[in-house]
Backbone as a chain_set.jsonl record, in Angstrom:
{"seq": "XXXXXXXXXXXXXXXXXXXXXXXXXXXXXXXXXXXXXXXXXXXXXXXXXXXXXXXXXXXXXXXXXXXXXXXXXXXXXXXXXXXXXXXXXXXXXXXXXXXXXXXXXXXXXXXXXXXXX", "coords": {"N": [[0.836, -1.187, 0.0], [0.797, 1.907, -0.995], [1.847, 5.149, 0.732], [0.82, 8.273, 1.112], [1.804, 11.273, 1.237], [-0.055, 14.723, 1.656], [-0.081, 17.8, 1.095], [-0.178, 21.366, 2.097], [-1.676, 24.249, 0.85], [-3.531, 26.222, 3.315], [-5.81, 27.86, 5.395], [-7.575, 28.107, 8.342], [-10.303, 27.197, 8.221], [-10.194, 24.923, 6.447], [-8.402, 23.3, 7.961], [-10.361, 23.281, 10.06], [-12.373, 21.555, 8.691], [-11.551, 18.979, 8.042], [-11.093, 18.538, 11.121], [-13.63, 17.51, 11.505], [-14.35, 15.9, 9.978], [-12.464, 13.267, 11.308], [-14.139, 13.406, 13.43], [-16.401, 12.766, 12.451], [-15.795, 9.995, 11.96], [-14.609, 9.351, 14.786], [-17.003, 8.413, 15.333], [-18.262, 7.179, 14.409], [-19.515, 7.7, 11.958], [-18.766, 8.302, 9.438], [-16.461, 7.521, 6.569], [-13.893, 4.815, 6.901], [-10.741, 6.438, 6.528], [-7.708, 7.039, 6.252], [-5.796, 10.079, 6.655], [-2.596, 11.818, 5.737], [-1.623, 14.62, 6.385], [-0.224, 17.612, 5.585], [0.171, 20.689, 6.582], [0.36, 24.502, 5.332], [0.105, 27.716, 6.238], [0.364, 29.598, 4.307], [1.567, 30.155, 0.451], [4.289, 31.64, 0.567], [5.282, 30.692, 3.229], [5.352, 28.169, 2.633], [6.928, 27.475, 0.623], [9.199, 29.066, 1.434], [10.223, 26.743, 3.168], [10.179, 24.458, 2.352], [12.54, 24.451, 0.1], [13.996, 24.828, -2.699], [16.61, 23.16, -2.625], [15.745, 21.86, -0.44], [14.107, 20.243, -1.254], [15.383, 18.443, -3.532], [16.87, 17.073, -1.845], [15.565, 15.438, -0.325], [14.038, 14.218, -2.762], [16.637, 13.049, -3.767], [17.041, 11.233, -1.468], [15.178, 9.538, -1.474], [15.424, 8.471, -3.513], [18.325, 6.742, -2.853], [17.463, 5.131, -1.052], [17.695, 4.677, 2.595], [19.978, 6.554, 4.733], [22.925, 7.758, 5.859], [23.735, 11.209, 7.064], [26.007, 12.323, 6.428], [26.943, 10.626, 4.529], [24.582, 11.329, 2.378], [24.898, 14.376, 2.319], [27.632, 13.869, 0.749], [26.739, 12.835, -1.382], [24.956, 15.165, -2.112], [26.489, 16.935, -2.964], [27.008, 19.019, -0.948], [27.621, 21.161, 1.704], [28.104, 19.65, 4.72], [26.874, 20.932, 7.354], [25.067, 22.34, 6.414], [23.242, 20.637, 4.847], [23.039, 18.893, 7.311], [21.593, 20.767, 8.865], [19.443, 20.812, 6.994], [17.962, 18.676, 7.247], [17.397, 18.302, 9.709], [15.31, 19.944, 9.759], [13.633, 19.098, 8.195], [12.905, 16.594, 9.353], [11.704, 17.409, 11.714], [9.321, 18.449, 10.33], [8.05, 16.189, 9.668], [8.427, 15.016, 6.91], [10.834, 13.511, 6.686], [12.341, 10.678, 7.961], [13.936, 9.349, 10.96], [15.754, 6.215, 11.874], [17.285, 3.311, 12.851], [20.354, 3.133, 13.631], [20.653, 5.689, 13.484], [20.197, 6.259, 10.514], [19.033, 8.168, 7.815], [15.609, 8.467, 6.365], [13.289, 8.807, 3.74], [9.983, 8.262, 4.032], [7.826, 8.552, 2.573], [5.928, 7.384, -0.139], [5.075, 9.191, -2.194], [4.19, 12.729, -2.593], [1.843, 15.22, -2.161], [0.595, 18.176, -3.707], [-1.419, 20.544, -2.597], [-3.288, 24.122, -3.481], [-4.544, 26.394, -2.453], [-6.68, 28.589, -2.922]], "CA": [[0.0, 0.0, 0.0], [1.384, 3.531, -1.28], [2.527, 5.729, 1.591], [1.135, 9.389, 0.393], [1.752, 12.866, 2.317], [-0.635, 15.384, 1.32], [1.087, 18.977, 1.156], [-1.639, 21.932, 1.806], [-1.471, 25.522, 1.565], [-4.834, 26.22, 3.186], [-6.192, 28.071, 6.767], [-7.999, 27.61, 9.466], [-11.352, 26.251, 7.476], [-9.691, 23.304, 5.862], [-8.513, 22.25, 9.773], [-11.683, 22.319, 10.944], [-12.854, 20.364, 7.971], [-10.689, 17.656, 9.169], [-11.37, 18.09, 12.472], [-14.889, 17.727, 11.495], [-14.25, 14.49, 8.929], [-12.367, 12.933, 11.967], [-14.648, 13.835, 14.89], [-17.287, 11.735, 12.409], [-15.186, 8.902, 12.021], [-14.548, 8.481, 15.243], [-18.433, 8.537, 16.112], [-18.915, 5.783, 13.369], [-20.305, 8.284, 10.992], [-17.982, 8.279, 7.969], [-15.67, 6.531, 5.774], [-12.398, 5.082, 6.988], [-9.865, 6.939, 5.805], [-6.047, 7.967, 6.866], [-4.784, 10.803, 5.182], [-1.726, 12.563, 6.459], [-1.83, 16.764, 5.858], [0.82, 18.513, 6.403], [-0.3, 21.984, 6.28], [1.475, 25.935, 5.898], [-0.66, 29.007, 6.437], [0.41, 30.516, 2.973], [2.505, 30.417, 0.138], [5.917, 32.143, 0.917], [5.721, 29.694, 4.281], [5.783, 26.804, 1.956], [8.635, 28.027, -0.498], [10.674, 29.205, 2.456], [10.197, 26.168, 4.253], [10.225, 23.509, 1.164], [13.303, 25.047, -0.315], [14.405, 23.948, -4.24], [17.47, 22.278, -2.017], [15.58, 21.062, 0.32], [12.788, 19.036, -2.454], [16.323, 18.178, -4.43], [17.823, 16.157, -1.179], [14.165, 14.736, -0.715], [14.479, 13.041, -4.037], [18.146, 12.289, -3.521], [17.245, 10.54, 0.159], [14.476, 8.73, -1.75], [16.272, 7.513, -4.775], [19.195, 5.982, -2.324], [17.527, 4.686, 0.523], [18.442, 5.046, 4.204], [21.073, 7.185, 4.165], [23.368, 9.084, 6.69], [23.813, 12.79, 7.101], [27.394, 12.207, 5.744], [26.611, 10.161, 2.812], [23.793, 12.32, 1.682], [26.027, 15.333, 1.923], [29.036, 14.02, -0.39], [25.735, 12.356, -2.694], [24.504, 15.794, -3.178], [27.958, 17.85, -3.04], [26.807, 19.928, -0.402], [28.46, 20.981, 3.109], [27.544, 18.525, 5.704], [26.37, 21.589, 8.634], [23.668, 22.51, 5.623], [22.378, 19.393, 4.778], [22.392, 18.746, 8.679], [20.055, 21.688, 9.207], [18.01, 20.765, 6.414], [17.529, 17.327, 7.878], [16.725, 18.479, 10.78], [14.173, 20.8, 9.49], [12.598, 17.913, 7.532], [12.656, 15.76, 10.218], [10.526, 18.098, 12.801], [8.303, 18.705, 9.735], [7.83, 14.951, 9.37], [8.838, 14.44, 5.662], [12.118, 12.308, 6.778], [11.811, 10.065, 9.578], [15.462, 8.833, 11.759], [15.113, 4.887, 11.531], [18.139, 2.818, 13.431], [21.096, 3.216, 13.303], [21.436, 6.379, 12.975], [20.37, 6.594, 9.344], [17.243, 8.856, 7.828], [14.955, 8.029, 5.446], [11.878, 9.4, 3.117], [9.142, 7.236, 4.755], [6.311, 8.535, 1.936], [6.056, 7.279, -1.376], [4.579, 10.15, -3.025], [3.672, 13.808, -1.914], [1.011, 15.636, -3.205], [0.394, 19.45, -3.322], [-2.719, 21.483, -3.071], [-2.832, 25.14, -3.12], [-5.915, 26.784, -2.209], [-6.841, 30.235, -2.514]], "C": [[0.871, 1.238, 0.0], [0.917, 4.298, 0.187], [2.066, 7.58, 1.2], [0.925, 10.393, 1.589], [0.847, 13.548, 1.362], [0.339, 17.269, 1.721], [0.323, 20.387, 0.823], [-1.05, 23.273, 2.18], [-3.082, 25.549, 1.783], [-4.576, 26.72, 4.825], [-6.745, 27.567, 7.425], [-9.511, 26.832, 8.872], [-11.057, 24.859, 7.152], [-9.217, 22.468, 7.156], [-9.091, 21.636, 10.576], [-12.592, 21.104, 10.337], [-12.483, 18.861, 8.158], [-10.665, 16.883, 10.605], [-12.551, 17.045, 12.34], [-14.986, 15.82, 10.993], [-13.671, 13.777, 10.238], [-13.375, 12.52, 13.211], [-15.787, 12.495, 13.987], [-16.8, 10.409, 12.287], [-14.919, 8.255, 13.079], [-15.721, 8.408, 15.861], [-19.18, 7.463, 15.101], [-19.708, 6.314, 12.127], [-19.836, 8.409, 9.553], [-16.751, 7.138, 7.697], [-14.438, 6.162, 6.562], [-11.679, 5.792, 6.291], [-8.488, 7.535, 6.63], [-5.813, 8.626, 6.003], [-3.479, 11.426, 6.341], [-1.516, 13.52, 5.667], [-0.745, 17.005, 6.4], [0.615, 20.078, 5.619], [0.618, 23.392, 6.201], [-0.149, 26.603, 5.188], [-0.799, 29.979, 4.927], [1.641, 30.008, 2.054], [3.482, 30.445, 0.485], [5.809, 30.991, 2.514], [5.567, 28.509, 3.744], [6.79, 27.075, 1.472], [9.514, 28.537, 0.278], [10.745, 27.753, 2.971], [10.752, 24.503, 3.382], [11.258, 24.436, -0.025], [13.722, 23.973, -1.731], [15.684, 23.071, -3.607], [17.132, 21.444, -1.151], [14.847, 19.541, -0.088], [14.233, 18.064, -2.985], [16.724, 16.822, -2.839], [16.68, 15.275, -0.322], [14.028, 13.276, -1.412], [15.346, 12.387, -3.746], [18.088, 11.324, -2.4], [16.131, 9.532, -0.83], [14.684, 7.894, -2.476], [17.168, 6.627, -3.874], [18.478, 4.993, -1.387], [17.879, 5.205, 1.914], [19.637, 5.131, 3.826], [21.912, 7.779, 5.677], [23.666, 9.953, 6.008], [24.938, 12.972, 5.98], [27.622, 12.207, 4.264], [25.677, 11.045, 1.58], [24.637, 13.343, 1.046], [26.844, 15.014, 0.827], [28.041, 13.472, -1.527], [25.659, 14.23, -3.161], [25.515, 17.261, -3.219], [27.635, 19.096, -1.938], [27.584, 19.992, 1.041], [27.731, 20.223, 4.183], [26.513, 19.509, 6.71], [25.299, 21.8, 7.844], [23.228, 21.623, 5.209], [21.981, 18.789, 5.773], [21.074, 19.135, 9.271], [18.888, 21.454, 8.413], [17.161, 19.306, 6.243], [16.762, 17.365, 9.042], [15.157, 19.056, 10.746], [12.848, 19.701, 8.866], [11.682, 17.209, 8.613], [11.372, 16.309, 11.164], [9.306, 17.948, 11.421], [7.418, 16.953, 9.351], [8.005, 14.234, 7.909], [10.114, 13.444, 5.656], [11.817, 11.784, 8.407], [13.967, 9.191, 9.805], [15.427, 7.157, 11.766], [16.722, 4.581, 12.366], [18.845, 2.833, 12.776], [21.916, 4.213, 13.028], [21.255, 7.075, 11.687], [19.014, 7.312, 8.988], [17.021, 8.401, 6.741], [13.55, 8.808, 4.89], [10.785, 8.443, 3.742], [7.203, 7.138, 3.815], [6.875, 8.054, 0.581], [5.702, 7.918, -2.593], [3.876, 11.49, -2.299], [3.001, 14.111, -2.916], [1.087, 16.768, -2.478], [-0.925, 20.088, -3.906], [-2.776, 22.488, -2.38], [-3.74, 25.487, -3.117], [-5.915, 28.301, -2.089], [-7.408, 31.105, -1.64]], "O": [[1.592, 1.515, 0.959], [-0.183, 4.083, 0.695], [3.066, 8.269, 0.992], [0.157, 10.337, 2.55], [0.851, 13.091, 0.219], [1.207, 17.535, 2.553], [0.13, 20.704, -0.35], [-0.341, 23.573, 3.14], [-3.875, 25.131, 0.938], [-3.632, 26.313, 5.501], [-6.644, 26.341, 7.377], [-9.649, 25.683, 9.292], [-11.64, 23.86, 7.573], [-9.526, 21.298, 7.385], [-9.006, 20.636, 11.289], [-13.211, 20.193, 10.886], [-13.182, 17.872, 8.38], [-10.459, 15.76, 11.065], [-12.527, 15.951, 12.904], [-15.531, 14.87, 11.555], [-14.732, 13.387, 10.726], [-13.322, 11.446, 13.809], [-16.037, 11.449, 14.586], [-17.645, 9.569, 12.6], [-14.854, 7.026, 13.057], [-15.628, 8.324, 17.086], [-20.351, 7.084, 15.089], [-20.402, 5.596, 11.408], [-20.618, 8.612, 8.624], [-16.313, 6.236, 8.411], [-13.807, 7.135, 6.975], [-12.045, 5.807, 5.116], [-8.484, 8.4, 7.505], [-5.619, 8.291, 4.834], [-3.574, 11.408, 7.568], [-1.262, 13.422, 4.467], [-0.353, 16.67, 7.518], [0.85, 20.425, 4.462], [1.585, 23.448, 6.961], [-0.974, 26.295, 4.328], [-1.689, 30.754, 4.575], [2.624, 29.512, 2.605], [3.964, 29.372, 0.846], [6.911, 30.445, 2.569], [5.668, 27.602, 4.57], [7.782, 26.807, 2.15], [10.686, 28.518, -0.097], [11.916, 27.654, 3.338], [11.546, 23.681, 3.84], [10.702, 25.042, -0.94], [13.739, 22.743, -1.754], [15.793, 22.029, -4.254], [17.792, 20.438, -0.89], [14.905, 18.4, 0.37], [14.096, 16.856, -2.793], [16.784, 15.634, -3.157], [17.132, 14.363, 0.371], [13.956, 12.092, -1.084], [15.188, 11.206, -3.439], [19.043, 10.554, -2.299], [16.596, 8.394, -0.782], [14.323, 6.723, -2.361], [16.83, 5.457, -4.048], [19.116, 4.007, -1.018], [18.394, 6.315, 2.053], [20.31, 4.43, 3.07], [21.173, 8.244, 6.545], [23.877, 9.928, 4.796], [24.815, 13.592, 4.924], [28.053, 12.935, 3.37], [25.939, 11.306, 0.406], [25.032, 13.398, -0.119], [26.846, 15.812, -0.11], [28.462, 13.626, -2.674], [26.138, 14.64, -4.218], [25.138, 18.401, -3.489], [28.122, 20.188, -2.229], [28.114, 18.974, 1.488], [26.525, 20.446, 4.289], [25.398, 19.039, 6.934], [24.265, 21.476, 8.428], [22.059, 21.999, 5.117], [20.928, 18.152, 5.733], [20.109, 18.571, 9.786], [17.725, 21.689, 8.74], [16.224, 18.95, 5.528], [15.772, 16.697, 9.34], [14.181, 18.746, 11.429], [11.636, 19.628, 9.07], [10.464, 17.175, 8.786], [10.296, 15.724, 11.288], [8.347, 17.223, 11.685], [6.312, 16.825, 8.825], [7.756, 13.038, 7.763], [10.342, 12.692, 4.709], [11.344, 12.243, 9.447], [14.792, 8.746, 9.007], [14.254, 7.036, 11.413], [17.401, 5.594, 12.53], [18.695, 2.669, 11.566], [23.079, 4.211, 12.624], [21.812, 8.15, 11.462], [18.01, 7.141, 9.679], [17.91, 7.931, 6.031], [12.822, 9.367, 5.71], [11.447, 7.415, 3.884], [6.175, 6.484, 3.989], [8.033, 8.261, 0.219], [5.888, 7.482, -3.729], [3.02, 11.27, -1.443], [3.124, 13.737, -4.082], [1.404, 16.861, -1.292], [-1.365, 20.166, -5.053], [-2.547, 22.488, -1.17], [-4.356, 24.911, -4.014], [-5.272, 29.011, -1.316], [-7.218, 32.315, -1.762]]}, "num_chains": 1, "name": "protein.A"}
């Protein structure tokens, strides 16, 4: 079974819609369904936050596999302290997950983006 993140610019409406779709689910009123949202408030707090380096070492972590910090780095020629931070940044955001050993990993098999006006 495909693994998908959802990737939302959208406010406080679309939260509660969720809430809302949840709250009936768990009252036996609607469909199963898991989705996982990962939400930003606007625009420019997606594109700062989802940086063209950060999508690029994304791919690159997904194409290899479980990877360390290290390895990544000399994969995508970059300095280790900035590919650190932008591991880290992932990581809190939940798009890379830490797995044993030490090593990180992409953990979705496909993101999707929807931009809402």
């Amino acid at each position: 079974m495909s693994k998908k993140l959802n990737v939302r610019v959208s406010g406080l409406p679309d939260a509660l819609d969720r809430f809302e779709a949840a709250w009936h689910f768990a009252s036996g009123r609607g469909p199963v369904a898991t989705v996982h949202v990962l939400s930003f408030a606007d625009l420019p707090t997606l594109l700062k936050t989802l940086t063209p380096a950060r999508w690029q070492l994304l791919g690159r972590l997904r194409a290899a596999g479980p990877s360390s910090v290290h390895a990544l780095a000399r994969r995508l020629e970059r300095d280790y302290k900035n590919v650190y931070m932008d591991v880290k940044a992932l990581v809190a955001l939940g798009l890379i997950e830490r797995r044993e050993g030490g090593k990180i990993a992409v953990g979705w098999d496909a993101v999707r983006a929807e931009l809402r006006f």
